[in-house]
VEXVO-925814 format. One record per residue (C-alpha): residue in three letters; y, z, x. Coordinates in steps of 0.2 Angstrom, whole numbers, padded with zeros to 4 digits, always signed. Each point is the difference from the previous one (the first is absolute). Layout:
<rs>
ALAYZX...
</rs>
This chain:
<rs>
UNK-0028-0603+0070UNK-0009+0008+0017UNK+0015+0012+0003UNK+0001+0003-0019UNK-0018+0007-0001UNK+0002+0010+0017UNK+0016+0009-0006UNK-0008+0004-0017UNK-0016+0006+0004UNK+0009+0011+0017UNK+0010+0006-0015UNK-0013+0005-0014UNK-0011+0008+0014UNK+0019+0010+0006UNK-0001+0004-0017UNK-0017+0006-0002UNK+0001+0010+0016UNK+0016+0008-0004UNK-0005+0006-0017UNK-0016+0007+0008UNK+0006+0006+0018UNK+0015+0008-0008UNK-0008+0012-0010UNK-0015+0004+0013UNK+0015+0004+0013UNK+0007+0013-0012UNK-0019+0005-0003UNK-0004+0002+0017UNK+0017+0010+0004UNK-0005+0014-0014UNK-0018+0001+0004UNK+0007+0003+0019UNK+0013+0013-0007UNK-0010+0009-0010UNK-0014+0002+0012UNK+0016+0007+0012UNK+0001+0013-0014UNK-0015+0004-0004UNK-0002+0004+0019UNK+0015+0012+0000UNK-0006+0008-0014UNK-0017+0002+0006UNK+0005+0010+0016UNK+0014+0010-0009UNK-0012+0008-0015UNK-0009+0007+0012UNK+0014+0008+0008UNK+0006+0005-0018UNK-0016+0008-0003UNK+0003+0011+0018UNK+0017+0004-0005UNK-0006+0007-0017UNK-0009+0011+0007UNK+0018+0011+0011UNK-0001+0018-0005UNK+0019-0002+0000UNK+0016-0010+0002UNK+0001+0003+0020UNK-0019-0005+0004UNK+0003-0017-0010UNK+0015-0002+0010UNK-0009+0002+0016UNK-0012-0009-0007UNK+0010-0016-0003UNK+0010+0004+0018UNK-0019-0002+0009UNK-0003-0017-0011UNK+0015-0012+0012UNK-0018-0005+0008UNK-0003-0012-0014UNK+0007-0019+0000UNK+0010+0006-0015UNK+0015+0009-0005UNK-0005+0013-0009UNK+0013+0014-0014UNK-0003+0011-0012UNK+0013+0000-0014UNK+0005+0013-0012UNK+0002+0000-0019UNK+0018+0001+0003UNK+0001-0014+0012UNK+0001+0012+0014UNK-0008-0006+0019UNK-0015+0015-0001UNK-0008-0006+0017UNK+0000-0018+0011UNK-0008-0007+0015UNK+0014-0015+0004UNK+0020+0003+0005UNK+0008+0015-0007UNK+0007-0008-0016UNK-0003-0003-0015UNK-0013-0015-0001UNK+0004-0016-0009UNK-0011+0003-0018UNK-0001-0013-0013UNK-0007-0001-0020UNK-0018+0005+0010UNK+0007+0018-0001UNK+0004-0002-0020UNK-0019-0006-0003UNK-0006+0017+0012UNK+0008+0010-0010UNK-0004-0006-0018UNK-0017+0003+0007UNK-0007-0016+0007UNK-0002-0008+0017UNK+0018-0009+0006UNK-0002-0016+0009UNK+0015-0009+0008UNK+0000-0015+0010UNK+0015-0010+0009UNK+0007-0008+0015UNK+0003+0016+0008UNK-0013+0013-0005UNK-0016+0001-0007UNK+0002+0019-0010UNK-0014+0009-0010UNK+0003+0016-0010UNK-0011+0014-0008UNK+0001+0016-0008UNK-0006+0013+0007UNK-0010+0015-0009UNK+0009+0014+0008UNK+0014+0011-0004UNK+0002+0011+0017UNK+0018-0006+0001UNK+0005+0007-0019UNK+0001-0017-0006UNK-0010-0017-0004UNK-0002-0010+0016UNK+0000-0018+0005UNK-0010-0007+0015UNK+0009-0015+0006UNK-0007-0012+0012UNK+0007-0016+0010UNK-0005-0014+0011UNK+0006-0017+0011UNK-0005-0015-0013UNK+0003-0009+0017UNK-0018-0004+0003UNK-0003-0005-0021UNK+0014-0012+0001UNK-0007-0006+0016UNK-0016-0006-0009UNK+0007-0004-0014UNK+0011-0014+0010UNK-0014-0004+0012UNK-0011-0001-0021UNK+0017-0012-0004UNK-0002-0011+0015UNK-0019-0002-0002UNK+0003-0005-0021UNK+0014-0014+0009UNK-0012-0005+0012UNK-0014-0005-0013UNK+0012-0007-0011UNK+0009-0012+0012UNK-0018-0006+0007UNK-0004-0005-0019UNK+0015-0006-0004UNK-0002-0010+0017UNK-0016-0006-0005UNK+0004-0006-0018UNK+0014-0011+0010UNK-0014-0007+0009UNK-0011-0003-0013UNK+0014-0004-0013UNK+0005-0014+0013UNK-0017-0006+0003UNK-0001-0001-0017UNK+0017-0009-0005UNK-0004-0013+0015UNK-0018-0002-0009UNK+0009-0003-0018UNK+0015-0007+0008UNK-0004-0015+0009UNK-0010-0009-0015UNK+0015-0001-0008UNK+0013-0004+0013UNK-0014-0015+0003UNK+0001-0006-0018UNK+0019+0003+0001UNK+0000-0011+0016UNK-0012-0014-0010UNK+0012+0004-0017UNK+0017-0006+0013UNK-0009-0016+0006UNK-0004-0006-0019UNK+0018+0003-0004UNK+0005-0011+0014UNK-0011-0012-0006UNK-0014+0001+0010UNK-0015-0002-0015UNK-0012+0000+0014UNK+0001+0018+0003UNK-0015+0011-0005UNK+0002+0019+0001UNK-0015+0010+0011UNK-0012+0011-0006UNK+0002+0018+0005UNK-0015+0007-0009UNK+0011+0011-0010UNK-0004-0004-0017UNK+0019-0001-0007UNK+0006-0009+0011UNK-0014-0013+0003UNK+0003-0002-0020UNK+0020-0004+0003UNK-0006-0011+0013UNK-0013-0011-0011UNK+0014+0000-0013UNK+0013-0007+0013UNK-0011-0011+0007UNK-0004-0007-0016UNK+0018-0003-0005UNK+0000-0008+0018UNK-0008-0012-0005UNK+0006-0003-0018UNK+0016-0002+0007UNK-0005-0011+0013UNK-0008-0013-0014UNK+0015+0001-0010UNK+0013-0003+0014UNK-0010-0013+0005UNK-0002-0006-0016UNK+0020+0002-0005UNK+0004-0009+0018UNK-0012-0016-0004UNK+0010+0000-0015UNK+0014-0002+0006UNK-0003-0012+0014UNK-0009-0012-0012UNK+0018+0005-0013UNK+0011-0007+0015UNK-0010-0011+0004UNK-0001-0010-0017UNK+0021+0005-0001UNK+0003-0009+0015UNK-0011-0015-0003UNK+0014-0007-0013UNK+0012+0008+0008UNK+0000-0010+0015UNK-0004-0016-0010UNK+0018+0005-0013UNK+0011+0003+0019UNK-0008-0016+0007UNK+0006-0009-0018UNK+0016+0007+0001UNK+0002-0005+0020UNK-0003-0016-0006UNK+0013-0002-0012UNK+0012+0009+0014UNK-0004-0012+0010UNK+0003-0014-0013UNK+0018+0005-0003UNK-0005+0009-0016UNK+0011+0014-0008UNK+0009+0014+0007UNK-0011+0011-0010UNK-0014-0004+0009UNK+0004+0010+0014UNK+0002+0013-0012UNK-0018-0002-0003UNK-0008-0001+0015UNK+0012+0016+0005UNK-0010+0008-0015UNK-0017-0006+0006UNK+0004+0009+0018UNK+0002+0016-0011UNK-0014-0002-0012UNK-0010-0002+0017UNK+0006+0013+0010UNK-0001+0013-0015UNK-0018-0005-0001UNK-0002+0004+0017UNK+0009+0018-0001UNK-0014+0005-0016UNK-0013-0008+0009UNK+0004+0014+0016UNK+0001+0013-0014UNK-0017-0001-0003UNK-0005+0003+0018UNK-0008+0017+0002UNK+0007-0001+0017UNK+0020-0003-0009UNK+0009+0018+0008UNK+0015+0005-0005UNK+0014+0002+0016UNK+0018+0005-0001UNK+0011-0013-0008UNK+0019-0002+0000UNK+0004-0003-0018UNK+0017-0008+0001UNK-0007-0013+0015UNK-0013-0004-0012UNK+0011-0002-0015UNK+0012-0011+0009UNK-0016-0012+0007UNK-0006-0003-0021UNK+0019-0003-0008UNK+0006-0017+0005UNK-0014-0010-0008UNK+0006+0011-0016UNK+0017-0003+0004UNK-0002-0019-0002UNK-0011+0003-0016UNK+0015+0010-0008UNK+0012-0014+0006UNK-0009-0011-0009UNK+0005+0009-0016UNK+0016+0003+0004UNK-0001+0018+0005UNK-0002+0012+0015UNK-0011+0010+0010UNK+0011+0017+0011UNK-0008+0010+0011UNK+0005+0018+0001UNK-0008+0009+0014UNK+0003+0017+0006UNK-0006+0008+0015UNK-0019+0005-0004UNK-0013+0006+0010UNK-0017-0008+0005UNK-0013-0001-0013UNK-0018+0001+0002UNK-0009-0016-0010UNK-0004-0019+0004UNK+0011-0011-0001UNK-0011-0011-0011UNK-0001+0013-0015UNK+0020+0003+0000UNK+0003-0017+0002UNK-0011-0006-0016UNK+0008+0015-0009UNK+0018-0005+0002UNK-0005-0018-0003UNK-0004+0005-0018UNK+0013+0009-0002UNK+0012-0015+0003UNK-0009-0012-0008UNK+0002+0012-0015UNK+0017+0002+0003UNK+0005-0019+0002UNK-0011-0004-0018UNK+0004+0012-0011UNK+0015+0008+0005UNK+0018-0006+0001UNK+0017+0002+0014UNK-0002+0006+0017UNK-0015+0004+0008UNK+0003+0014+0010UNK-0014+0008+0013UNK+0006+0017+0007UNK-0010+0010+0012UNK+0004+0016+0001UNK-0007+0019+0003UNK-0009+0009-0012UNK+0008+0011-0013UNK+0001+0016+0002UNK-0013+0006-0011UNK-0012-0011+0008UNK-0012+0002+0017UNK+0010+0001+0017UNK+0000-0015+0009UNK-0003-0013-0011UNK+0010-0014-0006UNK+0002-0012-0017UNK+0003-0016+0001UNK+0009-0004-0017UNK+0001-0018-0009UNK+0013-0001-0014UNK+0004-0011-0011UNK+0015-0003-0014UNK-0010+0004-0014UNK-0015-0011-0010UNK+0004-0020-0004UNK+0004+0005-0019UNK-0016-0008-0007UNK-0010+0011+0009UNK+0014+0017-0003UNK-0013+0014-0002UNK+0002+0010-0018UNK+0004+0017+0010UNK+0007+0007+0016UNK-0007+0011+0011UNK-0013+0003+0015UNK-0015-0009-0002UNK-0015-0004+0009UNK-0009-0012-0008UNK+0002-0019+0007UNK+0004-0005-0019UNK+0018+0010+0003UNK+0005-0016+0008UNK-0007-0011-0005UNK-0008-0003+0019UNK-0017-0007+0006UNK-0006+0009+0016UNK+0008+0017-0005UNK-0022+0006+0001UNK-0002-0007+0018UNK+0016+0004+0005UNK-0004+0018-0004UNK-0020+0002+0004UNK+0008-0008+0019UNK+0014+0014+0003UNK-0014+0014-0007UNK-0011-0006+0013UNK+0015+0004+0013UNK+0003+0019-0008UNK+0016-0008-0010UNK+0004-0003-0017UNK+0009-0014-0014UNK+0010+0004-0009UNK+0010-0007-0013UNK+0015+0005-0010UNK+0011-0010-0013UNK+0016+0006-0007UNK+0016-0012-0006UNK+0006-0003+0016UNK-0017-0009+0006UNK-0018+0000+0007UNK-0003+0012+0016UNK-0017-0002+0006UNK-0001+0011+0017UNK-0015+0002+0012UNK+0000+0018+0007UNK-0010-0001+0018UNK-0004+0016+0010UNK+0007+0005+0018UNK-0009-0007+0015UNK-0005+0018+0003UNK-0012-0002-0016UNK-0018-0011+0000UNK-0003-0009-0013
</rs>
């Protein structure tokens, strides 16, 4: 934000001085050449009036001979264009439009980066013919104060420019630091950190941002807390009969009771630890890390294979080479543990989980982990096919948790049904991504 204000306000006051020193420098460079030409023109009227005053055509040219004094060039010019009288190099001297305006009856004035040239009519006809008094100079020293004018106009305008950097960067570091502080303050909440409180900078928007963020500080905080209680005392009162329902069945393992027992206390050990794994999601404190999805998948599908067993049907795993995700463990895990339970109650055939890359049409990097199914128990066979995502499409409990777990991660559920059977794919973005 500090380098931000610094280069706009250098650039508005580059601006400003540009559209102002601009303008002054060509100013400055007219005023200077026309005061160079009214110079020249005041020291060669006089010397126009002298030479009005010839009794003939050879006293003007001695006249004009005697004048190679002056600082100046100096050539009288005929109506015909012929050289009547000079003071420089034999030659005809360079003339220019100034010559045209002299002899339309007004003064002629010429400036450029070789000659300063000033011509006039003259009065007098001693040569038989209307004559031309033509002066020229070195615009050497006017283009030497013109650049020394040039430099001076730079000089001012890089000491301003210089001191609205300083100024602009006092200012950006006096507006910028509030809000790096609340920025600072704004990360710590996101972390979960409800006991930060932004500082007070005296700057009246920024000390209202803070007083905003520290109230929500605290909001949070109550509700956090109030959500974490919550689900303490939740597995608390889960567990309670929990242990009392695995101590039963222990019992009657114990006893020589039924094989299915095992079963159940097998399905007391998951009921536990999937109240363990929401209980962490709750934590403020629960961060993401990078996750190998097929590892994971291949830790949560035996206790599914057996349940499938049980009904005489099969559980395959299909898993390509993926990269990292970014997510917990616990949020994927409770997501694909609603999509099989789904699969093994209200669909039918193999239960096939493939992980795989993302399609092409969706985000680099990421990766879908796909149940699917053989199609609906035909009780439950929907009225149309299609891509759906409503958990009534299958039929499914969970399909609301499932999905609210994987958007916390940056994912998406979704669910598609055509004849062939149920694909209910979780889509979980690269480990380069935060969630």
């Amino acid at each position: 934000m500090r380098q931000r204000l610094l280069v706009s306000a250098v650039a508005l006051v580059l601006s400003a001085l540009l559209a102002f020193a601009l303008p002054l420098a060509w100013s400055v460079r007219g005023l200077l050449e026309a005061r160079a030409l009214d110079a020249l023109q005041g020291t060669v009227e006089p010397f126009g009036l002298f030479l009005d005053a010839s009794r003939n055509c050879a006293e003007l040219q001695l006249l004009v001979a005697r004048a190679g004094g002056l600082p100046l060039a100096v050539a009288v010019i005929g109506a015909d264009g012929r050289l009547v009288a000079t003071t420089g190099p034999a030659g005809r001297p360079r003339l220019g439009p100034e010559v045209a305006d002299a002899g339309a009856g007004r003064p002629g004035r010429h400036i450029d980066e070789e000659r300063i040239a000033v011509a006039l009519r003259l009065s007098t006809l001693v040569c038989g013919q209307p004559l031309v008094l033509h002066a020229t100079t070195d615009p050497g020293p006017v283009h030497t104060q013109v650049r020394r004018a040039w430099l001076l106009i730079a000089v001012v305008a890089a000491v301003v420019a210089g001191s609205a950097a300083v100024a602009a960067w006092a200012l950006g570091r006096r507006l910028a630091r509030p809000f790096e502080q609340l920025a600072t303050s704004a990360g710590r909440l996101g972390e979960g950190d409800f006991s930060a409180r932004a500082p007070r900078s005296g700057l009246p928007e920024a000390d209202r941002i803070a007083d905003a963020l520290d109230d929500t500080a605290e909001r949070l905080g109550r509700s956090v807390e109030r959500a974490g209680a919550f689900a303490a005392d939740a597995s608390h009162q889960l567990r309670t009969p929990l242990t009392a329902l695995r101590l039963h069945l222990e019992t009657s393992a114990a006893a020589g009771a039924d094989p299915s027992v095992q079963a159940a206390l097998d399905e007391a050990d998951r009921l536990a630890s999937t109240i363990d794994e929401l209980v962490a999601l709750t934590r403020p404190d629960a961060t993401a890390h990078h996750l190998d999805l097929g590892g994971l998948v291949r830790e949560r599908l035996p206790v599914w294979e057996e349940l499938a067993a049980q009904q005489d049907r099969r559980v395959v795993l299909e898993a390509l080479p993926v990269p990292a995700v970014r997510a917990r463990a616990g949020a994927v895990g409770q997501a694909l543990q609603v999509l099989l339970d789904n699969a093994l109650r209200h669909g039918t055939g193999t239960i096939t989980v493939r992980v795989a890359p993302a399609l092409p049409d969706e985000p680099d990097g990421a990766v879908r982990v796909c149940v699917l199914d053989e199609g609906p128990a035909r009780s439950r066979a929907p009225a149309a096919t299609g891509e759906h995502h409503a958990p009534a499409a299958t039929g499914g409990r969970g399909l609301p948790l499932a999905r609210a777990l994987i958007g916390a991660e940056g994912g998406e559920l979704t669910v598609t049904i055509d004849p062939t059977g149920t694909a209910a794919c979780l889509l979980l973005p690269g480990g380069s991504t935060d969630p």
